[in-house]
N, C-alpha and C positions, 0 to 999 in steps of 0.2 A: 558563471563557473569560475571566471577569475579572480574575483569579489569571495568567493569562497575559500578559494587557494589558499589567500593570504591571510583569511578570517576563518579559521579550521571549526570554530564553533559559534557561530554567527548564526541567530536567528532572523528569519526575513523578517522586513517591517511588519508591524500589526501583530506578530503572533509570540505569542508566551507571555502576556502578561496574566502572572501568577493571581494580580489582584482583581481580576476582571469579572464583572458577576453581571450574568445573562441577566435580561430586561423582558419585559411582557412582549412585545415585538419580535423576539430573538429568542425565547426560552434555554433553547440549546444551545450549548459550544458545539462549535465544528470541529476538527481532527482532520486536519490535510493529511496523508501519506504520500509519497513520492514513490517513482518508478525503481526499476532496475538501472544501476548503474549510478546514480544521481543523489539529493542530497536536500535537506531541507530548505536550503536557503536557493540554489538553483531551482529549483521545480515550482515553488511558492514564496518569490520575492516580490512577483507582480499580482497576483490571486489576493492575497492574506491583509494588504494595505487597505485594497479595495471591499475586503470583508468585513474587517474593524471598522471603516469610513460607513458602512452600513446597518453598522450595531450589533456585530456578530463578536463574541468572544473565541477569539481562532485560535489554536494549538497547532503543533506539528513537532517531529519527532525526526530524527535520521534512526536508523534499523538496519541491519544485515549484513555485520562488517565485523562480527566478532568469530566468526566459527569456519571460518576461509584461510587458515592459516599460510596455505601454498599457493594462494591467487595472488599475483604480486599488481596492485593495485593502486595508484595514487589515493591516498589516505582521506580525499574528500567523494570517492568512487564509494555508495553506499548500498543497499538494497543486493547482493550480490550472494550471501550465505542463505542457508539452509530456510526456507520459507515458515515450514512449522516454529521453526526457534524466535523465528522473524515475529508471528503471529505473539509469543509469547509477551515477547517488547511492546509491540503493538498493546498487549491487555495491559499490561502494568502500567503504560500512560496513561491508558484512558482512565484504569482509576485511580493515577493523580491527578486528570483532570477534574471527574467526577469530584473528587475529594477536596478540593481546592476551590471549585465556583460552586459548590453545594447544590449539583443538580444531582439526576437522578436517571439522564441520559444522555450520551451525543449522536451526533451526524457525523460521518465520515466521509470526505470525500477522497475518494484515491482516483492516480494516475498510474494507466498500465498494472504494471506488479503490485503498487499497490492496493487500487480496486479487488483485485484475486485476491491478496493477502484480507482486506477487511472480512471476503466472504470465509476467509477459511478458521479467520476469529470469530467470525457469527457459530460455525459451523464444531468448532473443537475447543476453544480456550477460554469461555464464559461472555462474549456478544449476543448470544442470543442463550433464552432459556426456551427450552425446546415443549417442556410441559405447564409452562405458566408465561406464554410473549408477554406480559404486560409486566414483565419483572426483566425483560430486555436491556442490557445494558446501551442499545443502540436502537433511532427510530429510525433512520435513513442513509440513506449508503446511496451515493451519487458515484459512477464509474467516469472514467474517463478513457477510452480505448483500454479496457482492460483486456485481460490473459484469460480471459474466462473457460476458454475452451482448448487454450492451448494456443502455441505460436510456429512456428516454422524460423523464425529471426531472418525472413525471406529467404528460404530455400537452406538457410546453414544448417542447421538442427536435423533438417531434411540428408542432405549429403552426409554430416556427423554418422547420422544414424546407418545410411546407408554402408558406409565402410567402418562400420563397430568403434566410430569413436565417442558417443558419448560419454560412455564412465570416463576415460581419460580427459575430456575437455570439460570436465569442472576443474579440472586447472588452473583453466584460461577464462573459461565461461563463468566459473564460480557455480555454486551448488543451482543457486536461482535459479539461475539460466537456464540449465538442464531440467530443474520438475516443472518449467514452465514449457516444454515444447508438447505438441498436441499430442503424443501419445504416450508422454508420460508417467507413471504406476500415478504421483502426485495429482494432477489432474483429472486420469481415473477418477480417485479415491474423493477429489474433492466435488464433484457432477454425482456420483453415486447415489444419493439420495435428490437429486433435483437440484436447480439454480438459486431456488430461493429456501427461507426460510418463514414460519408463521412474525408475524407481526412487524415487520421490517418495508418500508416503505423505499422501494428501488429506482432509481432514473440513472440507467446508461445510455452512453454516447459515445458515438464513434462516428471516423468520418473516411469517405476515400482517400486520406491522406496517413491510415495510420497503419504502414509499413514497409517503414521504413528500420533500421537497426538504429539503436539494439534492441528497440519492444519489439519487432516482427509483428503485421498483421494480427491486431486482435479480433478475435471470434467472441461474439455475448452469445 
């Protein structure tokens, strides 16, 4: 995070090279996303080295920092705005990634908010084609403790709710925060139709360790 501070647009090792063209081993580019709260270069400084060293062409993006106008936030504090808007961001990388290594798909792996955010690009913003999966913009979608069903942020979200402070604590929480707690309208609306989507190849993970703030307990 400190390494960030000082380097406001610093991509981690291994990722963003523009010139990188997938190999028979690696077909796809990956697409790291980071969580709530965090930032490309934090979340995927140590992943993304080790990607490249494998022969993967890795990308990664920061997201969610443009529509939070009243959240007062250190400026490498990312993933925090309105998730749908988030999703948006999310598609327009991908097709400059797409655009750029001349494929025809990627992998996405997200962490927390992110994992949620790829499903809700599968689900509304052109990741997945719903009448034709083989014209998919994505084959794989790897979680990593994600938000899938909602979080509690142990217990805050919980009390927020209970004394009618949500609307008010996108404030503080920023928009994210709030459609990611489990009972959510956002959360709803994104489970409504099921977890998955046709032609989309899924591996989530989680561990007893993932609940702690600010991702709160994720539920797959």
């Amino acid at each position: 995070m400190v390494h960030s501070i000082l380097h406001l647009d610093i991509d981690p090792p291994g990722a963003n090279d523009w010139n990188c063209r997938p190999g028979a081993a690696h077909p796809r580019p990956v697409v790291l996303v980071h969580g709530t709260y965090e930032n490309r270069y934090n979340s995927w400084a140590r992943m993304s080295p080790e990607l490249k060293a494998q022969g993967y062409c890795v990308y990664t993006l920061d997201y969610g920092d443009t529509d939070d106008a009243g959240v007062a936030l250190a400026p490498t504090v990312k993933g925090h705005g309105d998730i749908k808007q988030s999703s948006k961001e999310l598609a327009a990388f991908v097709d400059k990634v797409l655009a750029a290594t001349g494929t025809g798909q990627v992998d996405l792996v997200g962490h927390s908010q992110g994992g949620t955010l790829a499903r809700w690009y599968l689900k509304a913003d052109g990741g997945a084609n719903p009448t034709d999966p083989s014209k998919n913009k994505v084959k794989k979608v790897v979680q990593l403790g994600a938000t899938n069903h909602g979080t509690t942020m142990s217990g805050i979200e919980t009390l927020a709710d209970m004394l009618h402070m949500l609307g008010p604590g996108e404030k503080t929480l920023g928009k994210a925060g709030v459609q990611q707690y489990e009972k959510s309208d956002f959360v709803k609306e994104l489970n409504a139709d099921g977890d998955t989507v046709p032609g989309i190849d899924y591996t989530v993970i989680g561990t007893k360790y993932d609940g702690s703030p600010p991702h709160g307990r994720a539920r797959s």
